[in-house]
N, C-alpha and C positions, 0 to 999 in steps of 0.2 A: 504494500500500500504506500509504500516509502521507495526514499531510495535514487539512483542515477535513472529508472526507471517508469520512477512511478508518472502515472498520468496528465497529471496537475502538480501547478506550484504547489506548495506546501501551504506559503505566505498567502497564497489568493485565495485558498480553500474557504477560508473563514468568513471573507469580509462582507460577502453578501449574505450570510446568515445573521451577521452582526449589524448589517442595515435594515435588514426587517426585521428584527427583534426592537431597533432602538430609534428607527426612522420615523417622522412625522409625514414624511411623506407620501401623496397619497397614493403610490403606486406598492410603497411598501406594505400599507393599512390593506392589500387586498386578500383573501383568503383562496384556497385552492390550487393555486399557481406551479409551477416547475420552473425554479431560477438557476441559473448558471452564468454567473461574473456580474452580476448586475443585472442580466435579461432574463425576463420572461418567456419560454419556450414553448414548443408545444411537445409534450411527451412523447413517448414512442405508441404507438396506436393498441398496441395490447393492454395497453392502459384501461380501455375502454371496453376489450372484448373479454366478456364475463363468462365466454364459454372458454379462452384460451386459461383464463384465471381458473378455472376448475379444475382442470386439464393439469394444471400446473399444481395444484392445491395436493391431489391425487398424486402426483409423480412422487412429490416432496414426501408426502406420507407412506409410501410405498418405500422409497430406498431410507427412509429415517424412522419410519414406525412412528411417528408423532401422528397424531390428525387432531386438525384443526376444528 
């Protein structure tokens, strides 16, 4: 997660959790969102698909023994 590596600054990881946690601003005041560096995104689209979310619910539980 670290490292020569890793995917992301280390240093930039933070700063946008830390603008909306402490921002007045009204972009930060919104709920639901997917931010990265400052923007707002649009997720990856299985975000939305409730049948691939099952699919995946079941896999998890299968190779882990957990069910949700």
């Amino acid at each position: 997660m670290g490292g020569p590596n890793a995917p992301d600054d280390l240093e930039l990881g933070h700063r946008t959790q830390e603008w909306l946690a402490s921002s007045d601003d009204p972009q930060a005041l919104t709920t639901g969102g997917y931010w990265y560096h400052g923007e707002q995104l649009e997720p990856h689209g299985s975000v939305h698909d409730e049948d691939f979310q099952d699919r995946l619910l079941r896999a998890l539980a299968e190779e882990t023994g957990t069910v949700l």
